[in-house]
C-alpha positions, 0 to 999 in steps of 0.5 A: 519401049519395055513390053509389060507383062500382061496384069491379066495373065498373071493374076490366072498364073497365081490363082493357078498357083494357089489352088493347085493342091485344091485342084489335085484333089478333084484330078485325084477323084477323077482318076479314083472312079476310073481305076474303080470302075475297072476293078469294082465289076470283078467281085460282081460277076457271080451275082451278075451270073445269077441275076442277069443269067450271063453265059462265060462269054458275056462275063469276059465282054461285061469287064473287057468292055470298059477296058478295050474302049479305055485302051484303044483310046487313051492316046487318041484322048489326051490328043484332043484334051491337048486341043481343045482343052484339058479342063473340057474334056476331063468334065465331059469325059466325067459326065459321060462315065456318070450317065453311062454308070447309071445306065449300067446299073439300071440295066435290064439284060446283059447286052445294055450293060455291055454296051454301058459299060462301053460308053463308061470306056469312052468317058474314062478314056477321055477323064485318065489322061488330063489327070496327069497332064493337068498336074505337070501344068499347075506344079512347079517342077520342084513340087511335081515329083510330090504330086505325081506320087500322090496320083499315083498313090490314088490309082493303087488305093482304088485297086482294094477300095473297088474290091472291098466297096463293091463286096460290101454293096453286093452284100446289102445292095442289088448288083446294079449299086456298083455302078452307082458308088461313082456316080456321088464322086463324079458330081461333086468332081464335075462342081470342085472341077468347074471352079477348081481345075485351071484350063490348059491347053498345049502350046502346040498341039499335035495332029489327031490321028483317026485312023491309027484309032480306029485300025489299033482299037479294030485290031484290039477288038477282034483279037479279043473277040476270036479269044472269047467266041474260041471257047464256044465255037473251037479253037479250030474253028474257020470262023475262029481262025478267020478273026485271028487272022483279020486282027493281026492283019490290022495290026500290022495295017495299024504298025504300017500306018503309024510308021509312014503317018507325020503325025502317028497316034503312037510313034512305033519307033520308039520301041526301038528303045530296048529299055522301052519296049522291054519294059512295056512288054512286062508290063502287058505280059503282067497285066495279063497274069494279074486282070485274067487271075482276079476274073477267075479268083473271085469266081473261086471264092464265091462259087466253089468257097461259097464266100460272099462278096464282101467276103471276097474283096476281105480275101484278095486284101493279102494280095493288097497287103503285099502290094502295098509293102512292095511298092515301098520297097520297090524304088529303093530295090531299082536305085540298088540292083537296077531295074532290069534286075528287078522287073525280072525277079518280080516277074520269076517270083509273079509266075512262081506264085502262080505256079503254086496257085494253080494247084489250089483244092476246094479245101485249101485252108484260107491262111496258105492262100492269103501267103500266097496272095501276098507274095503275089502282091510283091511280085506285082508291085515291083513289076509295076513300079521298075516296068514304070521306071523303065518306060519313063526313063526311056523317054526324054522330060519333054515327053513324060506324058508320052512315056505315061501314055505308052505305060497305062496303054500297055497295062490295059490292053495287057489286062483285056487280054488276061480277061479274054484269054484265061477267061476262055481257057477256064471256060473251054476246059471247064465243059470239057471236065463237066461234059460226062456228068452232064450227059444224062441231063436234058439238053437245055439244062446240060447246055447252062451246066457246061457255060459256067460253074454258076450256072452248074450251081444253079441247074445242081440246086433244081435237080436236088438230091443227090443228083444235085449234089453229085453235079455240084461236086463234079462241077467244082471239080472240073472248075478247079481242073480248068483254073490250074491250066488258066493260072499254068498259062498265067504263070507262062505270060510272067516267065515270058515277061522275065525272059524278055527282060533277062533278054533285051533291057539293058543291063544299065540304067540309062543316063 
């Protein structure tokens, strides 16, 4: 007797079939409002300086927040959408990001919207990883290739769609309207959703590993901890060099878990592949550059420009512009001249453009700007695109949501870094360049003046005259010192990515 194919299972097939571009759109909204929710904060920190009083320190924690939570538990994420149900946990993690993003914006003090901004983490954490695995299930192989670049497309418009939606709420709006640009977005996405997206789930899923989780995220988090409290308290400080201490203590805990674990979080052996683990570590070492630069960009052009927000997501567009054009040409570089090549050149050109950044004036016409900028998109794009081709092609078919996995890992916890160490340079150096102008002034407002240049504007603008005018130069002055150091060291983390490459990425594209 012929066992008949099952009538039931075959109509949800072809109804998967037929809804599947329907069902990319709201994958798409999903994954739009987590890319924008990483970006859209950036163009606000000025305004939220001023209007919540944030010190330096609480900036770098309001941003690096929702980046640690999204990093530490991607992998941890998918694991369990694998489990339990990919549709489930995308409209849970959406419902989560929009109830938190209306916490953020209705916030009354720094502390709430940081820990909003961490519960924002956990929804997006648990909405990115579904996006892509959905994709590869409701496509047939020849239409999937078509659609990932459409994802991916996506991910790339939210970076200047953040920058330029958010300056224009800031410019009409209160501070807290930043939040809530995603929150329309994720209703309609939770609706489309129910309807729309096909639940999946792996045929066998793998076992969750906790305690990798939580020993990579405590790692993660300690680590970028001891950087931001180093600009207060010392980079010599025992408290200071005790956190350092205890986060790679962890990290090697976490690595030596992972490597004895049958069921790790992160499979560590797989950075035995050369083309892997090079590729990953440009991509971290970029996110680094790029995620710490855009912190101390947008406070440049308000602060020291007097741009407004609006004003500064129209500055950043030549460095959109370029990214744009990069990532066109990027795929036909890596097929002609092979990644390593690429990824190498894109991360000499990375660290050059920065180099020349670093000796930005208060005056420096907005047009040798915005070239710079766009060369920096270039850079960028063709990090991006051949570090992705690199770590994808490193990993077997079977494994592309892995490969995935590894590649949006390495781009975030590089991007938290960025923010947390040249945020802390800038910071650490500024109050050394302002301390001398300060001496003369009470304690309390010598303190507020040496956090932060918004802060300086602030306490310049009470004195008036020109005492106020004389601490407002000399507060410009010794920004713009301390931002050529931070983007010195930027410059430093894309040459390290080069040399790593030039180093240890195969000469040949693998097979």
């Amino acid at each position: 007797m012929h066992q008949q194919s099952d009538p039931v299972q075959a109509s949800k097939e072809s109804r998967k079939y037929r809804l599947r571009w329907w069902t990319l759109s709201v994958l798409s909204m999903g994954l739009l409002v987590t890319v924008v929710d990483t970006i859209i904060v950036n163009v606000a920190i000025p305004t939220l300086q001023r209007e919540l009083g944030a010190s330096s320190s609480e900036l770098q924690w309001i941003i690096d927040s929702y980046i640690l939570v999204l990093a530490g538990l991607l992998l941890t994420m998918g694991s369990l959408a694998d489990r339990f149900g990919r549709k489930r946990g995308m409209l849970i993690g959406l419902i989560i990001l929009g109830l938190s993003s209306v916490l953020a914006a209705y916030s009354t003090n720094t502390g709430q919207l940081i820990a909003a901004r961490t519960i924002m983490g956990l929804g997006a954490a648990m909405i990115m990883p579904p996006t892509l695995s959905i994709i590869v299930d409701v496509f047939p192989r020849e239409e999937r290739a078509k659609a990932i670049g459409i994802w991916a497309g996506i991910a790339a418009i939210s970076v200047p769609l953040g920058l330029l939606v958010g300056g224009a709420l800031l410019d009409n709006f209160w501070w807290g309207s930043v939040f809530l640009f995603s929150v329309p977005i994720i209703v309609l996405a939770v609706i489309a959703g129910v309807f729309l997206i096909p639940e999946s789930r792996h045929e066998s899923p793998p076992k969750i590993d906790p305690a990798g989780a939580v020993l990579s995220i405590s790692a993660l988090s300690l680590l970028i901890f001891a950087f931001i409290n180093a600009s207060s308290r010392g980079w010599l400080d025992p408290l200071i060099i005790g956190e350092f201490a205890a986060a790679i203590a962890l990290g090697a805990m976490f690595i030596a878990y992972e490597l004895r674990s049958s069921h790790p979080m992160l499979d560590i052996r797989l950075f035995k592949n050369p083309r892997l683990a090079s590729g990953a570590g440009a991509s971290a070492l970029g996110s680094v550059a790029f995620i710490g630069f855009l912190f101390i960009l947008t406070q440049y052009f308000q602060f020291v420009r007097d741009f407004t927000p609006f004003e500064t997501g129209l500055g950043i567009v030549p460095l959109v512009l370029g990214f744009f054009s990069g990532t066109t040409v990027a795929p036909r570089l890596v097929k002609g001249f092979g990644t390593k090549v690429v990824a190498a050149g894109a991360m000499t050109l990375t660290a050059s453009v920065l180099v020349s950044l670093s000796f930005l004036e208060i005056d420096t016409p907005y047009w040798v700007i915005g070239i710079q900028l766009s060369f920096l998109g270039i850079g960028l794009s063709n990090l991006y695109v051949s570090s992705t081709d690199a770590m994808m092609g490193a990993v077997p078919a079977a494994n592309a949501g892995l490969g995935s996995a590894v590649n949006n890992l390495t781009r975030q916890a590089g991007g938290a870094m960025g923010v947390a160490v040249l945020g802390s340079l800038l910071t650490s150096i500024y109050a050394r360049k302002i301390a001398a102008a300060v001496s003369g002034l009470p304690e309390g407002l010598a303190k507020a003046a040496q956090d932060n240049l918004g802060s300086a504007a602030q306490v310049a603008a009470g004195l008036g005259g020109p005492r106020g005018d004389a601490l407002r130069e000399a507060a410009n002055a010794a920004f713009i010192d301390a931002m050529g150091i931070a983007l010195l060291v930027a410059a430093a983390s894309s040459f390290a990515g080069a040399l790593l490459l030039l180093r240890f990425m195969p000469a040949r594209d693998l097979p």
